[in-house]
LUMVONU-839620 format. One record per residue (C-alpha): residue number from 1; residue in three letters; y, z, x. Coordinates in pm, whole numbers, plus 50000, padded with zeros to 5 digits. Each point is the difference from the previous one (the first is absolute). Layout:
<atoms>
<atom NUM,'ALA',<Y,Z,X>>
...
</atoms>
This chain:
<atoms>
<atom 1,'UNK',<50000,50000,50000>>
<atom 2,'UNK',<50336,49962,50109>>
<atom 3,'UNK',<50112,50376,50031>>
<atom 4,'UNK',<50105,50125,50320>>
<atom 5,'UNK',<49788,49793,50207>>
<atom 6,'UNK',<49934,49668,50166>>
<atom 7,'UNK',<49839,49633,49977>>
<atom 8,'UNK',<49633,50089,50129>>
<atom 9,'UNK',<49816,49739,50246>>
<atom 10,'UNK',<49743,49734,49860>>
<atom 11,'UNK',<50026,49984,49655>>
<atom 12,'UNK',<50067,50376,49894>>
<atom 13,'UNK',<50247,50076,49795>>
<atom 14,'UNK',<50275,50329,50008>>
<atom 15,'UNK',<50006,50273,49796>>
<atom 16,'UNK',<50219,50323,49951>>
<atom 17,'UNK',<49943,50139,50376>>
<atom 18,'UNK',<50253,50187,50238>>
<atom 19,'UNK',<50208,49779,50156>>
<atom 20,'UNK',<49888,49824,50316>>
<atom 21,'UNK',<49586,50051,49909>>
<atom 22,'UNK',<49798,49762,50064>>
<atom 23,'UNK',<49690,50059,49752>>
<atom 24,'UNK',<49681,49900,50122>>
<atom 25,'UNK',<49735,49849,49825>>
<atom 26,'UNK',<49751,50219,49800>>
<atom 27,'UNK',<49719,49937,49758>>
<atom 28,'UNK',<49977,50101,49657>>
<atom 29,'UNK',<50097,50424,50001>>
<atom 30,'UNK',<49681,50202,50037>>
<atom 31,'UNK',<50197,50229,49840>>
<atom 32,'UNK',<50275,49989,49749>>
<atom 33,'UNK',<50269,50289,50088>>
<atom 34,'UNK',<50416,49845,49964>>
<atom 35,'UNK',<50209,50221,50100>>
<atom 36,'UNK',<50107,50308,49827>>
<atom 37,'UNK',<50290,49989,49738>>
<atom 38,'UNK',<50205,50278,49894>>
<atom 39,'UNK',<49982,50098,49614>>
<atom 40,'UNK',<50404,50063,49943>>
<atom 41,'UNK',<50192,49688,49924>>
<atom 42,'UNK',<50357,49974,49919>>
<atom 43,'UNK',<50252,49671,49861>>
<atom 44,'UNK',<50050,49784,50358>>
<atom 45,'UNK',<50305,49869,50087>>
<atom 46,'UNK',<49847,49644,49944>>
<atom 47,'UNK',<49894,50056,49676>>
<atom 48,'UNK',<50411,50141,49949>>
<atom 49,'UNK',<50126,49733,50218>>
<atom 50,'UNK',<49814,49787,49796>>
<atom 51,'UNK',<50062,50132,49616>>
<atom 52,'UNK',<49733,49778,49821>>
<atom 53,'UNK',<49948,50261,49752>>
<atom 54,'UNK',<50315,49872,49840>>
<atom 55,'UNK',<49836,49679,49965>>
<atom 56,'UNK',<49688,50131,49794>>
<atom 57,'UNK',<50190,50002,49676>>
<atom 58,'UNK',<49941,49645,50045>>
<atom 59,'UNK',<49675,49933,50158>>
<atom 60,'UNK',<49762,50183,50205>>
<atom 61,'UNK',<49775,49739,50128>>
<atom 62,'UNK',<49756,49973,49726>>
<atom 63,'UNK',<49784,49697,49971>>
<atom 64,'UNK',<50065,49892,50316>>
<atom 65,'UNK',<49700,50035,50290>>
<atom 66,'UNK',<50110,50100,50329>>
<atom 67,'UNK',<49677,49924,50301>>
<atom 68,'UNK',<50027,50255,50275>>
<atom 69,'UNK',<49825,49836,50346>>
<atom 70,'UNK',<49964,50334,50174>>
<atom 71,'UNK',<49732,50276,50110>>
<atom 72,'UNK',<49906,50040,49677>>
<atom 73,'UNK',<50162,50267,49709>>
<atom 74,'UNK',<49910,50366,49905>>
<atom 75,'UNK',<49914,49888,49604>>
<atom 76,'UNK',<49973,50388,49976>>
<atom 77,'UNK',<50376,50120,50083>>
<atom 78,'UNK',<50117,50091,49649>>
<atom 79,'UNK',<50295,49776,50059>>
<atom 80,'UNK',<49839,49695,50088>>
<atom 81,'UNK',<49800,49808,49750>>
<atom 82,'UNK',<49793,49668,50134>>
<atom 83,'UNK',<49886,49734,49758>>
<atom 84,'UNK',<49786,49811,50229>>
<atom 85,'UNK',<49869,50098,50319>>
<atom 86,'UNK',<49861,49748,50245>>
<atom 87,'UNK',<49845,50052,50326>>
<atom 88,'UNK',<49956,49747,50283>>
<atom 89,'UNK',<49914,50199,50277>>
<atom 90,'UNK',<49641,50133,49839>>
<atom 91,'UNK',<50076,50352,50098>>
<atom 92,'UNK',<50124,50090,49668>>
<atom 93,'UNK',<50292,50054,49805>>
<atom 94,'UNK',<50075,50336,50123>>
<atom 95,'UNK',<50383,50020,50211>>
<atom 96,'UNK',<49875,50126,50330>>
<atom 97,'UNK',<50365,49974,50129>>
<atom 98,'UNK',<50238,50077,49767>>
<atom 99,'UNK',<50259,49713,50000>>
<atom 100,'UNK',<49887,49763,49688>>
<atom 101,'UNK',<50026,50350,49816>>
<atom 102,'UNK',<50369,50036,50123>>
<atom 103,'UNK',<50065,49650,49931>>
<atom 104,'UNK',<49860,50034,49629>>
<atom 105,'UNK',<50177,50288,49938>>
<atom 106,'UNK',<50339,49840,50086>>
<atom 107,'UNK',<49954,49716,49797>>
<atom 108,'UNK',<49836,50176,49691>>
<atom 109,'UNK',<49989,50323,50065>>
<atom 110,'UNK',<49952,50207,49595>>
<atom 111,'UNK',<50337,50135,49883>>
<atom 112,'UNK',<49914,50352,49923>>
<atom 113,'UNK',<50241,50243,49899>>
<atom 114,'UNK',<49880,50276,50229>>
<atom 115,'UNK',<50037,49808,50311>>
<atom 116,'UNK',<50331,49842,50118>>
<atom 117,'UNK',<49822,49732,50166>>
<atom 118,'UNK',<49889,49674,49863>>
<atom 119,'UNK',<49934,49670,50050>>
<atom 120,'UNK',<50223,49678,49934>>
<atom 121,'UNK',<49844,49844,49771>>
<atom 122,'UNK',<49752,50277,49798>>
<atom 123,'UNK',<49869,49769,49735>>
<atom 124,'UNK',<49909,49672,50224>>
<atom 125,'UNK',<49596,49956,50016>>
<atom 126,'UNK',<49864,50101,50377>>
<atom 127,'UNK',<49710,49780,50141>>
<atom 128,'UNK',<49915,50171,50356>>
<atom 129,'UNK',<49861,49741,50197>>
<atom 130,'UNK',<49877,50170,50328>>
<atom 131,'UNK',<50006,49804,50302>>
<atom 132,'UNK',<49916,50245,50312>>
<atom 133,'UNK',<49925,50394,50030>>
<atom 134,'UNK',<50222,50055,50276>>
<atom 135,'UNK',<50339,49869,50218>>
<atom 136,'UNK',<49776,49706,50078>>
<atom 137,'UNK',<49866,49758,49804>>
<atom 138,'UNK',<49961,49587,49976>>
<atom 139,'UNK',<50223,49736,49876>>
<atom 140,'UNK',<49716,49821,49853>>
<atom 141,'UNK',<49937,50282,49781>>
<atom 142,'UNK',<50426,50015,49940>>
<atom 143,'UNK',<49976,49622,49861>>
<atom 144,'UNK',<49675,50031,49785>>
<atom 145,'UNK',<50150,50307,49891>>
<atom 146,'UNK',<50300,49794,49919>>
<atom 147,'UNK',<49831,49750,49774>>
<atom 148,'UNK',<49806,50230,49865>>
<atom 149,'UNK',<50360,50153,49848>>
<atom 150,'UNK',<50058,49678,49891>>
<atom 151,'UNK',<49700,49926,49811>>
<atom 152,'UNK',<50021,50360,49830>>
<atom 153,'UNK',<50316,49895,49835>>
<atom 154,'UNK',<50213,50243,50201>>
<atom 155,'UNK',<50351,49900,49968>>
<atom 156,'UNK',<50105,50161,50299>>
<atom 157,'UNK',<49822,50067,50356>>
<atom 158,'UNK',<50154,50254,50209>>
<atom 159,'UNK',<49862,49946,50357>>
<atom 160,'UNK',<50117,50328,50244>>
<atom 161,'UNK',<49824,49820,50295>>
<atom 162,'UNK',<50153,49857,50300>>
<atom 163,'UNK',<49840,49705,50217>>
<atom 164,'UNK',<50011,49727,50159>>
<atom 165,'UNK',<49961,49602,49847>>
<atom 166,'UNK',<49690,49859,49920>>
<atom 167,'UNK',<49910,49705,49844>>
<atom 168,'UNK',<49813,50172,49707>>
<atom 169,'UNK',<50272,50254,49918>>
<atom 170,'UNK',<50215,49745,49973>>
<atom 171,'UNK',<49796,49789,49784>>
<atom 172,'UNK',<49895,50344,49790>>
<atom 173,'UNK',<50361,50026,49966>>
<atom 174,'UNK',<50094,49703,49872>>
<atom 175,'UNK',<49715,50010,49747>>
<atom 176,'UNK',<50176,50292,49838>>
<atom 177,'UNK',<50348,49885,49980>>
<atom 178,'UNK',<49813,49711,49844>>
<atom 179,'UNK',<49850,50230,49749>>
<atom 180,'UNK',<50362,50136,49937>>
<atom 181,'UNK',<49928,50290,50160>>
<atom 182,'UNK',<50270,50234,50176>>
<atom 183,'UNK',<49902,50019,50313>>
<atom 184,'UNK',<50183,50363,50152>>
<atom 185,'UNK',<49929,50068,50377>>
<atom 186,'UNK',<50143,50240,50229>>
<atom 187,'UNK',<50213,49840,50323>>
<atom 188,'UNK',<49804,50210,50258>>
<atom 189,'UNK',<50058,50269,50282>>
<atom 190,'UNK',<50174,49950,50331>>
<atom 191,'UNK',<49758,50086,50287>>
<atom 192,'UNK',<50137,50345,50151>>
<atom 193,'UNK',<50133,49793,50307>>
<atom 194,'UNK',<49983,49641,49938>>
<atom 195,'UNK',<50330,49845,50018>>
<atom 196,'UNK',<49874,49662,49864>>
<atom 197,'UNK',<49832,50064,49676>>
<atom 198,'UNK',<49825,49701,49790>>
<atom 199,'UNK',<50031,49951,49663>>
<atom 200,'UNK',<49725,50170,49799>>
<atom 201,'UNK',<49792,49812,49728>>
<atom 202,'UNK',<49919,49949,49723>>
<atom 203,'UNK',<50358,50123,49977>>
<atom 204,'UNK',<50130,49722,50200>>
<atom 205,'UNK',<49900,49712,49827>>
<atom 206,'UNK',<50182,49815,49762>>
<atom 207,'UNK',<49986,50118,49620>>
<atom 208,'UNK',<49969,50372,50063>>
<atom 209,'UNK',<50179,50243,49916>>
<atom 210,'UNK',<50042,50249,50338>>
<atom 211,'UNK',<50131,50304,50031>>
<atom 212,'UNK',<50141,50220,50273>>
<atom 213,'UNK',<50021,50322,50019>>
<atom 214,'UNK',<50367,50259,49931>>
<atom 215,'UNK',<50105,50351,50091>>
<atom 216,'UNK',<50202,50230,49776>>
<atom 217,'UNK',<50273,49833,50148>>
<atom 218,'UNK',<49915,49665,49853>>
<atom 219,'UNK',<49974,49797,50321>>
<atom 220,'UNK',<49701,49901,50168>>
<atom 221,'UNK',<49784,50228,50182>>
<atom 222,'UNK',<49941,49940,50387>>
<atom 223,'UNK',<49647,49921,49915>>
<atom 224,'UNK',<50035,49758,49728>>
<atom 225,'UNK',<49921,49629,50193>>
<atom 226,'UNK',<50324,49786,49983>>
<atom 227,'UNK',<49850,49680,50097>>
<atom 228,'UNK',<49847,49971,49684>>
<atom 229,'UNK',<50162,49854,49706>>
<atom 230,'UNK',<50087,50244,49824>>
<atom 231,'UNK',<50085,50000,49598>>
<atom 232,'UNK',<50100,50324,49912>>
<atom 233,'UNK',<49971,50347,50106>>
<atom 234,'UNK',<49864,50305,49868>>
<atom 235,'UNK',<49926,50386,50082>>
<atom 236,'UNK',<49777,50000,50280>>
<atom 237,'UNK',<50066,50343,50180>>
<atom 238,'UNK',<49899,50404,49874>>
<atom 239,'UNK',<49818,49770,49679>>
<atom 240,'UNK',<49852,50223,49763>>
<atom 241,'UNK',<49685,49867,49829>>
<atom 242,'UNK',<49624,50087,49861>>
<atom 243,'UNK',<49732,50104,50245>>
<atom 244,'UNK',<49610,49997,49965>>
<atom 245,'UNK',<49875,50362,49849>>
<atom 246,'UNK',<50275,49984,49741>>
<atom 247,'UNK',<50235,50112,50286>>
<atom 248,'UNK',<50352,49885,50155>>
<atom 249,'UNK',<50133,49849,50273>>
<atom 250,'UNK',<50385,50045,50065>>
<atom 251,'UNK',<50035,49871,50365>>
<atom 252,'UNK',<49889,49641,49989>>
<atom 253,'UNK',<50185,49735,50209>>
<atom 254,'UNK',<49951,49642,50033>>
<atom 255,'UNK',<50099,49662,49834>>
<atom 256,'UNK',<49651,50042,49851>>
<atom 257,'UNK',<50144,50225,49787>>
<atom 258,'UNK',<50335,49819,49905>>
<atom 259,'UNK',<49764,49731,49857>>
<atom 260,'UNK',<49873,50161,49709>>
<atom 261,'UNK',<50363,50125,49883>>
<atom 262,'UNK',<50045,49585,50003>>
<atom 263,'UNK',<49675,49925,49828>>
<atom 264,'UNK',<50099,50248,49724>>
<atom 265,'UNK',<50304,49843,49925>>
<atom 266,'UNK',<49848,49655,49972>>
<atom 267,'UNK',<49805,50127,49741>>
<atom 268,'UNK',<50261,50170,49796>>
<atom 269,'UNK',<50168,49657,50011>>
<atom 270,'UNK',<49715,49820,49912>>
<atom 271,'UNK',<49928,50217,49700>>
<atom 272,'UNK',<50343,49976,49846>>
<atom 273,'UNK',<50058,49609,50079>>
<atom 274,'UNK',<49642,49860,49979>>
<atom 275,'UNK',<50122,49677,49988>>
<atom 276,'UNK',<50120,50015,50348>>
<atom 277,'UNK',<49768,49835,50247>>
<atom 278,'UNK',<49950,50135,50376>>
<atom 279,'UNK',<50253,49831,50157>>
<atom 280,'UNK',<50278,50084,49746>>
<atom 281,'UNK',<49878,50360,49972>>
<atom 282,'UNK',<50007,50044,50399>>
<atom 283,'UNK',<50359,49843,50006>>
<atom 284,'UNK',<50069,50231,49743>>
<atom 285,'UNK',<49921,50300,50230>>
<atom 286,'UNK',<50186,49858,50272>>
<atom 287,'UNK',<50304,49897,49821>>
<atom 288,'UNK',<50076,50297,49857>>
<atom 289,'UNK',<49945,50247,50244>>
<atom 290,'UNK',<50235,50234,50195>>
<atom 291,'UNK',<50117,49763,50309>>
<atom 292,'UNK',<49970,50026,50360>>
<atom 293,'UNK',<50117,49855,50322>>
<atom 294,'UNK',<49798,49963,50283>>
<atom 295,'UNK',<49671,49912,50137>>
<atom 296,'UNK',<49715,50095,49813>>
<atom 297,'UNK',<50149,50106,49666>>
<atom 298,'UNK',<50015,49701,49791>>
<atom 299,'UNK',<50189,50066,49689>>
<atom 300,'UNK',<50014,50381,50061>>
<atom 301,'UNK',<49857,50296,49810>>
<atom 302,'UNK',<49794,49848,49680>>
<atom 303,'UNK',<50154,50151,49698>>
<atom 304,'UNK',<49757,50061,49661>>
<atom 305,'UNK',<50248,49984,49755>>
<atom 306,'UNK',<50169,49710,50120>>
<atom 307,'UNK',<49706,49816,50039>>
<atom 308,'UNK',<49871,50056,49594>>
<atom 309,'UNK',<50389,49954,49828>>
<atom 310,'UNK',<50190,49796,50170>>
<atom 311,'UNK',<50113,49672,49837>>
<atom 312,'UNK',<49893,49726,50244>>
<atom 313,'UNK',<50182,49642,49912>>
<atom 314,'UNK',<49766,49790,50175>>
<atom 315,'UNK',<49711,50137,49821>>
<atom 316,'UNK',<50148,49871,49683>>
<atom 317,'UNK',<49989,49610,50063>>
<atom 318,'UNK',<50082,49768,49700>>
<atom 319,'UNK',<49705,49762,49894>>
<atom 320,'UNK',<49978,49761,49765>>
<atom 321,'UNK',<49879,50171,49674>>
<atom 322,'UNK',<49663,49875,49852>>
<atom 323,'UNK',<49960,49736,49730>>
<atom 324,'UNK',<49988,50152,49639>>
<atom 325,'UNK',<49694,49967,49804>>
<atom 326,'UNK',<50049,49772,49691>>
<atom 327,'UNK',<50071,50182,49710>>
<atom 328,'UNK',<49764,50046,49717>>
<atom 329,'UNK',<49968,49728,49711>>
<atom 330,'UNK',<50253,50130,49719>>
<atom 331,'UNK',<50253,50188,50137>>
<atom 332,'UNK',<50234,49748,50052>>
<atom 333,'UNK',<50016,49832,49664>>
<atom 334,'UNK',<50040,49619,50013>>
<atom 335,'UNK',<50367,49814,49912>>
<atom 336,'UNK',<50058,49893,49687>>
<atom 337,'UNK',<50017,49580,49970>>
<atom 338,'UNK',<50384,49921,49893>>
<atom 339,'UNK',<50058,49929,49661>>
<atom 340,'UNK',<50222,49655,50051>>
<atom 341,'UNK',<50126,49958,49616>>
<atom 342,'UNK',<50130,50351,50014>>
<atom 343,'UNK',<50180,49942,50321>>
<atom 344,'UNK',<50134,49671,49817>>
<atom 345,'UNK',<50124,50175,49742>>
<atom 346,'UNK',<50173,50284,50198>>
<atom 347,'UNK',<50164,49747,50139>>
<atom 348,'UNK',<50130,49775,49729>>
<atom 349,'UNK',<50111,50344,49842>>
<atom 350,'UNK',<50189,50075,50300>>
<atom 351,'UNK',<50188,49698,50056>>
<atom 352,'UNK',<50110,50019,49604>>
<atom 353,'UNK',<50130,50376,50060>>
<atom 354,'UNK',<50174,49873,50294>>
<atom 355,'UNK',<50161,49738,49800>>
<atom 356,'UNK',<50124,50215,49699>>
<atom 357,'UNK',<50101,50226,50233>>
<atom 358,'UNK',<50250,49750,50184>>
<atom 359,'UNK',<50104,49849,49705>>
<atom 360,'UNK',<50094,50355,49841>>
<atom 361,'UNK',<50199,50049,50338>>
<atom 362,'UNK',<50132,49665,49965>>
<atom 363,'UNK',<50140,50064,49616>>
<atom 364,'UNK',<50189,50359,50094>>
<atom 365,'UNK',<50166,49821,50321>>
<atom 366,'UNK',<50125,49666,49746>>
<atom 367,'UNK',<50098,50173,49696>>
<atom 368,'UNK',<50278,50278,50145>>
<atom 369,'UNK',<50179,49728,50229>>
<atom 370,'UNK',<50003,49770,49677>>
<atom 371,'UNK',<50152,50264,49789>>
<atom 372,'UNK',<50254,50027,50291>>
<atom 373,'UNK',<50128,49620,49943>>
<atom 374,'UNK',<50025,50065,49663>>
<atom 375,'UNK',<49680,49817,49880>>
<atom 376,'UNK',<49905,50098,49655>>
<atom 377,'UNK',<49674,49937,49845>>
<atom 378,'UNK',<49982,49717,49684>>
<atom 379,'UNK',<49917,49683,49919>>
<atom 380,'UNK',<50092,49665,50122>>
<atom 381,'UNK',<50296,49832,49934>>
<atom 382,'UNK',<49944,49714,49773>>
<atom 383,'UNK',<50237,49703,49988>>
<atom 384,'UNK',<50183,49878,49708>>
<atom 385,'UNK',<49963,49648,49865>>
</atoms>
């Protein structure tokens, strides 16, 4: 994953590690023991930063299905439910390191009243898909894992994994953006160190939304790799999120766990404007968050609320409406033929009106200026033999 760690040799992958480990390769866990969480939890400043509970009033995620590519997921943490669970290391789908817990938790962790902390998106559908059982793992299992998303109808991936490019990644990417999937990855961790970092994939290639990683402050953290194209930002340092054995982790660091803030959010959006395919909703998120100057922030700090309301122009393009069905028989009733020896006579009785009517005008213009002259009404003179 891409926590606090660095691109492995070969084809392994990074996970949440302390910065500048190298993790070696190791078989499937003999044992399965994560690291111990804490049981007190309190509101993080990510999740205030953040303030997508203002946005639940208006959706929460529901019907949309969010993959998670990761170590697996605790199904039993009382705060994280899983739909679908799918396993493709045979080992089981048990979280032997803790991270796809953490990364379920942010994205749909249960809002319960009790506890101040939950996840983005509560009411989006969880599939776990788990891809390695420790900071290791294989990018061939990354891109089955990634089709396998796509052919569960997940509507969003989120992929907190950081490697390098390989031809079947890529194509396992492409495949989902074909399936209009929204493909969230985080940017990657800077070798403690290394003063030429790579880009990081699957974040790096084109169609994906990645994320780096921000302090308290807002800005990038030191780790957070710059030379990959970054979208948008989220919380990535002191996260707060679910741990196996329905306990807490408050401490986590890493653009592996900005991603799922990200994923989240493209869920909430895709919920309230279904309509919206992946690359509208990932402009969306980029558009309308925070802003940021520099390398390796993209548009800045991704903003929730922004991201579900805001009144996009573009989005509304004018096309040209669809032809109208023709209407039943009968409810336009049919004209009337014209009735020609009525019209004939309207007119004749016109033109006779007219007439009386300008001879009456006629008659009280003649009479007064005769009357005037002296003329007197009789009869004719008649002369005398």
């Amino acid at each position: 994953m891409a926590g606090r760690g660095v691109l492995a040799a070969g084809v392994a992958l990074a996970f949440a590690v302390g910065p500048g480990v190298v993790p070696a390769f190791a078989e499937a866990p003999v044992r399965c023991a994560p690291a111990r969480g804490g049981v007190q939890v309190g509101e993080s400043w990510g999740q205030r930063r953040l303030a997508f509970t203002g946005v639940w009033g208006l959706t929460k995620g529901e019907g949309v299905t969010v993959a998670v590519i990761d170590s697996g997921v605790d199904a039993r943490h009382p705060q994280v439910r899983v739909a679908k669970a799918v396993d493709l290391t045979g080992t089981g789908a048990r979280d032997c390191l803790g991270h796809g817990t953490a990364v379920a938790g942010i994205i749909a962790g249960r809002d319960m009243p009790e506890i101040p902390f939950a996840g983005v998106a509560p009411e989006a559908r969880l599939i776990s898909i788990k891809q390695t059982n420790d900071e290791t793992g294989d990018v061939a299992l990354l891109a089955r894992g990634l089709v396998r998303a796509a052919e569960l109808g997940a509507k969003v991936v989120n992929v907190s994994i950081q490697t390098h490019d390989q031809p079947d990644l890529k194509a396992a990417v492409e495949y989902a953006l074909a399936r209009d999937v929204v493909v969230v990855a985080a940017a990657g961790n800077v070798k403690k160190g290394d003063g030429t970092p790579a880009p990081a994939y699957p974040a790096a290639y084109p169609g994906v939304l990645a994320v780096g990683s921000a302090g308290p402050d807002g800005r990038r953290t030191d780790f957070s790799n710059a030379a990959t194209p970054v979208s948008v930002l989220a919380p990535g340092s002191d996260v707060t999120s679910t741990w196996p054995g329905g306990s807490y982790r408050q401490d986590l660091e890493g653009t592996s766990y900005a991603a799922p803030y990200v994923a989240g959010v493209a869920a909430l959006v895709r919920a309230r404007h279904p309509g919206l395919d992946n690359v509208r909703v990932r402009r969306r998120i980029e558009i309308t968050a925070d802003g940021a100057s520099g390398a390796g922030t993209g548009a800045g700090m991704v903003n929730p609320l922004l991201a579900v309301t805001e009144i996009i122009p573009s989005e509304s393009v004018a096309i040209a409406p669809p032809v109208p069905q023709p209407l039943p028989p009968g409810v336009v009733s049919k004209a009337v033929p014209p009735d020609h020896e009525a019209v004939t006579t309207s007119v004749t009785v016109t033109v006779v009106a007219l007439g009386a009517a300008a001879l009456v005008t006629g008659v009280g213009l003649v009479l007064p200026l005769g009357r005037k002259r002296g003329w007197r009404p009789g009869r004719a003179a008649v002369p005398e033999e």
